[in-house]
C-alpha positions in Angstrom: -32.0 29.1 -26.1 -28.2 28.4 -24.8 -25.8 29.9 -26.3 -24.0 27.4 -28.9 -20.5 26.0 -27.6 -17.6 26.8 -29.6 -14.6 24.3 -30.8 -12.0 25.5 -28.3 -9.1 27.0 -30.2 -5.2 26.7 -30.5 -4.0 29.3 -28.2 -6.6 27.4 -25.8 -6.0 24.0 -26.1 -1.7 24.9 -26.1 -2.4 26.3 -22.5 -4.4 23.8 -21.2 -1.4 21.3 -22.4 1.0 23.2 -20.5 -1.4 23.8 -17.7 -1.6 19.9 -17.7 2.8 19.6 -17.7 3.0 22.0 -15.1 0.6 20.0 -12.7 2.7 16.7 -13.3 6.1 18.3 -12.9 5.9 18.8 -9.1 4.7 15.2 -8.1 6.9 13.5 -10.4 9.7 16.2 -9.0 9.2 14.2 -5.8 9.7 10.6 -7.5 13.2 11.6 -8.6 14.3 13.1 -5.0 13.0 10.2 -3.7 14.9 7.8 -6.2 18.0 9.7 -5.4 17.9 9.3 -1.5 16.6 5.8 -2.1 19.8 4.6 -4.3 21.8 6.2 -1.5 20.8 4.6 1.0 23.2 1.6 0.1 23.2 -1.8 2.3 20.4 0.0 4.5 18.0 -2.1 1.7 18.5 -5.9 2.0 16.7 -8.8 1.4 13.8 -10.7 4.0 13.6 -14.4 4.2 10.3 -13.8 2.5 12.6 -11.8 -0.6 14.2 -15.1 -1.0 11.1 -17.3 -1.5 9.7 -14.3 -4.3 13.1 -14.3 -6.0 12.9 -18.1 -6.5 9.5 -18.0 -7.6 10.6 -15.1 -9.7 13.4 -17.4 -11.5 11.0 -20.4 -11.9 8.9 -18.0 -13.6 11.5 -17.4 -15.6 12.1 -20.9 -16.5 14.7 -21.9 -14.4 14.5 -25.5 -12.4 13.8 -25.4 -8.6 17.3 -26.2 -7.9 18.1 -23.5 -10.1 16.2 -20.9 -9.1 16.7 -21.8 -5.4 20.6 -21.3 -6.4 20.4 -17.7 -7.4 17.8 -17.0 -5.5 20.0 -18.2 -2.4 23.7 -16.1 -3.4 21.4 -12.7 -4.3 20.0 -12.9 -0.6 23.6 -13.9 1.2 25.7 -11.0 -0.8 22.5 -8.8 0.5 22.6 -10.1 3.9 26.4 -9.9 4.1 26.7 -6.5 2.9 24.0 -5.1 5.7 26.1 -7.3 8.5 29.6 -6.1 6.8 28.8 -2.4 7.3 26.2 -3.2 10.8 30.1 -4.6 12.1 32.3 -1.8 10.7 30.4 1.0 12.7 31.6 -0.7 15.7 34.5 0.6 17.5 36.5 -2.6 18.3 36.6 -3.9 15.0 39.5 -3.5 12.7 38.6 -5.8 9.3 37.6 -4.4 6.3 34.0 -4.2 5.1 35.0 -6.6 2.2 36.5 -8.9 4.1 33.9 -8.9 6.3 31.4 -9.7 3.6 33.1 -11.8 2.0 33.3 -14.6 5.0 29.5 -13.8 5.9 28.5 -14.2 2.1 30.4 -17.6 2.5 29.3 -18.8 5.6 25.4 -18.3 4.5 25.8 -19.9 1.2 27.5 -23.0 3.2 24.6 -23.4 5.4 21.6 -22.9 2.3 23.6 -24.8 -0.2 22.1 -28.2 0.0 18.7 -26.9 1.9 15.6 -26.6 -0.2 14.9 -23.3 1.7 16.3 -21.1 4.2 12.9 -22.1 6.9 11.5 -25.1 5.7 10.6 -27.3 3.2 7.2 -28.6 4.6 4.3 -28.4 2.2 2.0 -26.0 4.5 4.7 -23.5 4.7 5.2 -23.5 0.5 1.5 -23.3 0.1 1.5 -19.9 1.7 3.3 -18.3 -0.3 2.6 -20.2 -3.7 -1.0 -19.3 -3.7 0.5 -15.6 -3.2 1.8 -15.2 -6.9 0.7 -11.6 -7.6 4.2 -10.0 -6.4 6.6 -12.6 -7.9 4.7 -12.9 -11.1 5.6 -8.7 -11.6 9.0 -9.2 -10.2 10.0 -11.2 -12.7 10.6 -9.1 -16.1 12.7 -6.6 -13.7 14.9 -9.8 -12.2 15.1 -11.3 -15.8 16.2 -7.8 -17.1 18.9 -6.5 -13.9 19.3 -9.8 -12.2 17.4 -10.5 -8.4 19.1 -7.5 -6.5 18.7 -5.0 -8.8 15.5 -5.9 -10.8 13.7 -6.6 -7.4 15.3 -2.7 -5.9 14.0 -1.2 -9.2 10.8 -2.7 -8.4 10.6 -1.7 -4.7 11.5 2.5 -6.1 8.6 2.3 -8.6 6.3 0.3 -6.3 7.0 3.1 -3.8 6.9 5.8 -6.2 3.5 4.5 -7.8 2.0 4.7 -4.1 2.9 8.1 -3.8 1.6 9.3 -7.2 -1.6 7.2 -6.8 -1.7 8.9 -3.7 -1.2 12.6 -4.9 -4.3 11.7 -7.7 -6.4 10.5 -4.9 -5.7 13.4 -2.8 -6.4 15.6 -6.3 -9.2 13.8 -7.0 -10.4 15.0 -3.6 -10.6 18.3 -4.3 -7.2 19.1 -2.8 -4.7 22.0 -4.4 -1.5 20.4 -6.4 0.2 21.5 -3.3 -1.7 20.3 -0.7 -1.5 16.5 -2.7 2.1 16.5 -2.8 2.2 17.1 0.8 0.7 13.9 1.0 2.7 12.6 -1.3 6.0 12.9 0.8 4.2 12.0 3.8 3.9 8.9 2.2 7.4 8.6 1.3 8.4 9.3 5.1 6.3 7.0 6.7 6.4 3.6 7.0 4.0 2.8 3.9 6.6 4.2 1.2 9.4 2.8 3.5 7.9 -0.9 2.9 6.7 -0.3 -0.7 10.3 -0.1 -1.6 11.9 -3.4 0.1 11.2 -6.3 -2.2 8.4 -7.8 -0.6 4.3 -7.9 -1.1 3.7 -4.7 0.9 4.5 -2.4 -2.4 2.2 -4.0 -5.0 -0.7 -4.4 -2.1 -0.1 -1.0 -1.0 -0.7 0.0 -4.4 -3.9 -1.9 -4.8 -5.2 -0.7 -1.6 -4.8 2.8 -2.9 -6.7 2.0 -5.9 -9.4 0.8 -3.9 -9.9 3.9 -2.1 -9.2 6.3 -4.8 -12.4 4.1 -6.8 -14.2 4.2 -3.5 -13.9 7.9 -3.3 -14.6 8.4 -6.8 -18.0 6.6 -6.5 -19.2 7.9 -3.0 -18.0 11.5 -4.9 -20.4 10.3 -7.4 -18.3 10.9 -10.2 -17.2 8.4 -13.1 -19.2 5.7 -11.8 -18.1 3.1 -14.5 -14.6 3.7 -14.5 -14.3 4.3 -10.8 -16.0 0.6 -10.7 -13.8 -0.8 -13.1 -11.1 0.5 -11.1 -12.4 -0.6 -7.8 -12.5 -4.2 -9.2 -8.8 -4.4 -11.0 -7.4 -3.4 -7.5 -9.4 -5.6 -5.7 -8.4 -8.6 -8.4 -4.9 -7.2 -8.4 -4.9 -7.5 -4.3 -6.3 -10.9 -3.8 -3.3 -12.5 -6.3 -1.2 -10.7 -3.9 -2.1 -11.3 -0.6 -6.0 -12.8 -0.5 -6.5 -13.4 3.2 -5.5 -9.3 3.8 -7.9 -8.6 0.9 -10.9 -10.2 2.8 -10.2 -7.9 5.6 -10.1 -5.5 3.8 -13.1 -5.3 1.6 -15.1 -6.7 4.7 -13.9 -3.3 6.7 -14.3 -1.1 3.5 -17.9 -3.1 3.0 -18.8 -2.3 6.5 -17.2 1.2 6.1 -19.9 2.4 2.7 -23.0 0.7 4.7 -22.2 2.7 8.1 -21.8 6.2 5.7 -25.1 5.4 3.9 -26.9 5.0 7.3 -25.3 8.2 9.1 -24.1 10.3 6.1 -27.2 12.3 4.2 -24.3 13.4 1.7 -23.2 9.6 1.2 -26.4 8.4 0.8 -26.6 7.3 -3.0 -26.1 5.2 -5.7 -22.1 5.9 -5.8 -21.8 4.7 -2.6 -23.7 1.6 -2.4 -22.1 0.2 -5.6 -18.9 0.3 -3.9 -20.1 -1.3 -0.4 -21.8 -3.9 -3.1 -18.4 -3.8 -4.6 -16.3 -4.7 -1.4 -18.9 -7.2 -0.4 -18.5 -9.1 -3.5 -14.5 -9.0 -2.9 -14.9 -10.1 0.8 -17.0 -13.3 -1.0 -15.0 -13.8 -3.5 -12.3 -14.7 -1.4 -13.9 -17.0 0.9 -15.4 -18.7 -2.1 -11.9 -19.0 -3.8 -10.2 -20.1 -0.6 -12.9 -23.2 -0.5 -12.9 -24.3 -3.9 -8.9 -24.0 -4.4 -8.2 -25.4 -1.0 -6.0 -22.6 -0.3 -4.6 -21.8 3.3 -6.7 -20.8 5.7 -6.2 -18.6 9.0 -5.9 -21.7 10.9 -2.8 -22.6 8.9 -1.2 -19.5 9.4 -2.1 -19.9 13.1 -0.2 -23.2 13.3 2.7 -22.1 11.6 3.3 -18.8 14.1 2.6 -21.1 16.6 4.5 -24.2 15.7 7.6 -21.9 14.6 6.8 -22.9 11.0 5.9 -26.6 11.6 8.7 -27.1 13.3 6.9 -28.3 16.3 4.0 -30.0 17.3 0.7 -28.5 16.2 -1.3 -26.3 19.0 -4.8 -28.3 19.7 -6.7 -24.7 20.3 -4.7 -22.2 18.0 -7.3 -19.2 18.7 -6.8 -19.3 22.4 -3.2 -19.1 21.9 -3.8 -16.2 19.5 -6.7 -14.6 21.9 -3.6 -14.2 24.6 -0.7 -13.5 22.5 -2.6 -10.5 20.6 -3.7 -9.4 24.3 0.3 -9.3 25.5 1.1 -7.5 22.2 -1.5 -5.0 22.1 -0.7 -3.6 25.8 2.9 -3.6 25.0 2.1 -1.6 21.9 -0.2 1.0 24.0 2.7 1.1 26.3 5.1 1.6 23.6 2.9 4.5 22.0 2.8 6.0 25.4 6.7 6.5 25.8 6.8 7.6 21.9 3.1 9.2 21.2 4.1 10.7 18.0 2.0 7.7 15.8 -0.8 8.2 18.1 -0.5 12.5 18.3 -0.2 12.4 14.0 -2.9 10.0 13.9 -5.6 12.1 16.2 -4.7 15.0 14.1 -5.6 13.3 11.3 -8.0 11.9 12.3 -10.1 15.3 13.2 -9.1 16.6 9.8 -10.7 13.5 8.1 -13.9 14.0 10.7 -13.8 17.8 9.9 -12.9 18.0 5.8 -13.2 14.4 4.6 -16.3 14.2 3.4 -16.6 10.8 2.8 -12.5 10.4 2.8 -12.8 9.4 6.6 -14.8 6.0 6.5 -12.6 5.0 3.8 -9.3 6.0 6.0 -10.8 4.6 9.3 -11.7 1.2 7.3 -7.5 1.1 6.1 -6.4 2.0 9.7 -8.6 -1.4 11.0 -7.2 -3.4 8.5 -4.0 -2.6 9.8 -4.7 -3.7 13.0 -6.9 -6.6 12.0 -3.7 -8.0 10.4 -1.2 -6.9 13.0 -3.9 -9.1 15.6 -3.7 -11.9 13.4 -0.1 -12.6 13.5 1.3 -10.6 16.7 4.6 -10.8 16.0 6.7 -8.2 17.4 9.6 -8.3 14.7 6.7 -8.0 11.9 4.2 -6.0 13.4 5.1 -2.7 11.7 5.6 -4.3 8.7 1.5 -6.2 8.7 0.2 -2.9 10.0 1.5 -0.7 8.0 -1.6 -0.1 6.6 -2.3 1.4 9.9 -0.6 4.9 8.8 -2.8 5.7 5.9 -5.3 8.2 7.9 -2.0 10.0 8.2 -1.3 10.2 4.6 -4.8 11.3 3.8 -5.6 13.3 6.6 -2.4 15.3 7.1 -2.5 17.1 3.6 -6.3 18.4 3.9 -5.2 20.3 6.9 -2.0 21.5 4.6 -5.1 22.6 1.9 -7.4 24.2 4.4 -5.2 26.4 6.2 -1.5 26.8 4.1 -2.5 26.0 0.8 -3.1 29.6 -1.9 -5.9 28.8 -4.2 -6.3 30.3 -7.6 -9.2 32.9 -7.8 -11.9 32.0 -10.3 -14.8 33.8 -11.8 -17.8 31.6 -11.3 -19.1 30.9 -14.7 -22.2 32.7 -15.9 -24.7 30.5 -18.0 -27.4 32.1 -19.8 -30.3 32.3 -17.4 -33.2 30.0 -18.0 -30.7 27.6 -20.6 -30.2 24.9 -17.7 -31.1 26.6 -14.2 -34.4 27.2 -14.9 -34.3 31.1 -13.9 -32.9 30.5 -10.6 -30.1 33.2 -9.9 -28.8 31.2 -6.6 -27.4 28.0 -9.3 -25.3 30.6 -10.9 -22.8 30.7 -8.4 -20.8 28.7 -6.3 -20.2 25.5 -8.7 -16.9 26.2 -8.8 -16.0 25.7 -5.1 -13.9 22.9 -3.5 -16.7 20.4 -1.9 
């Protein structure tokens, strides 16, 4: 008969509490550093011409007119813009104004040109579509601009967007099977590459970031095989919480990750289970769900997005065979990228390094990273635009920020020594010695 299981006691459940606080001091130890170099960093944060657009829809959100919204929306992004150009001109060596000054006439000379405009590109109908069916980032953004205005509501968004990535990453990493250590090395590697550099400007890449990293940490969780009901649930809030953000990545996304579960269950005898099909089922349904969605609400389509690169948003005539044009700018890009990575090989050298860890340690962690990394580039070759390329492939760093840390816990990272626990013999393991040991090791 096994032997009965007692209520665990005081003493007990007091240590496991501070067991618990200890664990959550160190990543959110990195948060705060990271806040603190973050609010230093002064007029190095500015707003995009996309920052604009969310802070209007923000404000409208809010209740404000069009008018209105496009008002304040408007003098947030000119003082932003003319503080980064105020201090860009001040570091050179010729000029002898004073930052304020300096600001002051390039804050007035922007709101002069916007005032009467009904948007700093254009007002045509295609362009607003594409970001009006995007609502998931302005729709968050606004209780923070209501509460600290569009600069600093939309700021304190970008710190927690990029701080949630970086815990959600240090969980993932923990649920892995990685040491507390070992996660928050991942953790900062987030912060210092591009991903938590992006999270924290006030744009879409932070709350889909975010999403994404939900999506893997459910997809680990169910090709682990553990939690399978909450690691679905999961799975599908970040999925829902991705296509309100940015559907068309989404598709590519959950196509890749889709592709990604149905290439482990065919060459992966570890991967081969329920766990895992439920999320390539999972993904599937995601990839559908947007095409579905794009047809019955009409929404833009990758031909739209197409014309507007190509037209310089409308602005031109529209391009009779988009996808040829496409076909030979992504080929110009893509050789001056590999051309790039070759003077400056430290993407590429991080990447392969990673990349073996994930092959070597993964276990499953790998398909998941390698499906992000396409994304990345799926996106980038959808809109190869030099001046926006690192921001659409961002995505492209992620087999760093997973693979980098398991090399951290394989070879750098002290583990506790454990006892394996000893269960009466013949209660569950039906007499076999060999089941008593060994549960407790890191898969």
């Amino acid at each position: 008969m096994p032997l009965a299981r007692t209520a665990p006691t005081a003493p007990a459940v007091a240590r496991t509490t501070a067991r618990v606080r200890r664990r959550a001091v160190l990543p959110l130890l990195v948060c705060v550093l990271y806040a603190i170099l973050q609010l230093a960093a002064g007029p190095q944060w500015t707003l995009f011409p996309d920052s604009y657009r969310y802070a209007r829809a923000a404000e409208q959100y809010l209740g404000a007119s069009r008018q209105e919204a496009h008002r304040t929306a408007l003098a947030a992004y000119c003082e932003s813009r003319a503080e980064r150009s105020a201090h860009d001109q001040r570091l050179q060596p010729l000029v002898r104004r004073s930052e304020h000054a300096i600001a002051e006439t390039e804050e007035k000379a922007c709101l002069d040109r916007w005032a009467d405009a009904p948007d700093i590109t254009t007002d045509d109908p295609r362009y607003q579509a594409i970001f009006s069916t995007r609502p998931g980032y302005p729709l968050l953004a606004a209780p923070f601009v209501g509460a600290f205005g569009v600069l600093g509501g939309m700021r304190v968004l970008g710190l927690i967007t990029a701080a949630a990535g970086s815990l959600l990453v240090f969980g993932l990493l923990r649920g892995a099977g990685l040491t507390g250590w070992a996660a928050a090395a991942g953790q900062v590697t987030f912060l210092a590459t591009p991903l938590g550099w992006w999270s924290a400007q006030a744009l879409g890449e932070g709350l889909f970031t975010v999403c994404t990293l939900g999506v893997l940490w459910g997809g680990l969780l169910l090709t682990r095989r553990r939690s399978v009901l909450a690691a679905a649930a999961l799975t599908v809030f970040s999925y829902t919480a991705a296509a309100v953000t940015r559907y068309s990545s989404v598709l590519v996304l959950a196509a890749l990750l889709a592709a990604a579960a149905l290439a482990a269950l065919c060459f992966s005898s570890r991967l081969r289970h329920r766990g895992t099909a439920v999320f390539a089922g999972l993904s599937a349904a995601a990839a559908g769900g947007v095409v579905l969605a794009m047809r019955m609400l009409g929404l833009p389509s990758s031909r739209t997005t197409l014309q507007d690169t190509f037209t310089h948003h409308f602005d031109g005539p529209e391009v009779s065979d988009p996808w040829s044009a496409l076909l030979g700018l992504a080929g110009r890009f893509w050789r001056d990228w590999a051309a790039e990575q070759g003077a400056m090989p430290y993407f590429l050298l991080l990447t392969a390094v990673a990349a073996w860890a994930l092959a070597a340690y993964g276990d499953g962690l790998g398909w998941l990273a390698l499906a992000t990394l396409l994304t990345g580039a799926c996106l980038i070759t959808a809109h190869p635009l030099v001046q926006e390329a690192d921001r659409l492939g961002v995505l492209m760093w992620m087999p760093v920020v997973l693979g980098l840390p398991l090399i951290v816990d394989r070879h750098w990272a002290t583990r506790p020594v454990r006892e394996p626990e000893m269960p009466c013999v013949g209660a569950s393991t039906g007499g076999r010695p060999e089941l008593l040991l060994g549960r407790h090791k890191n898969q």
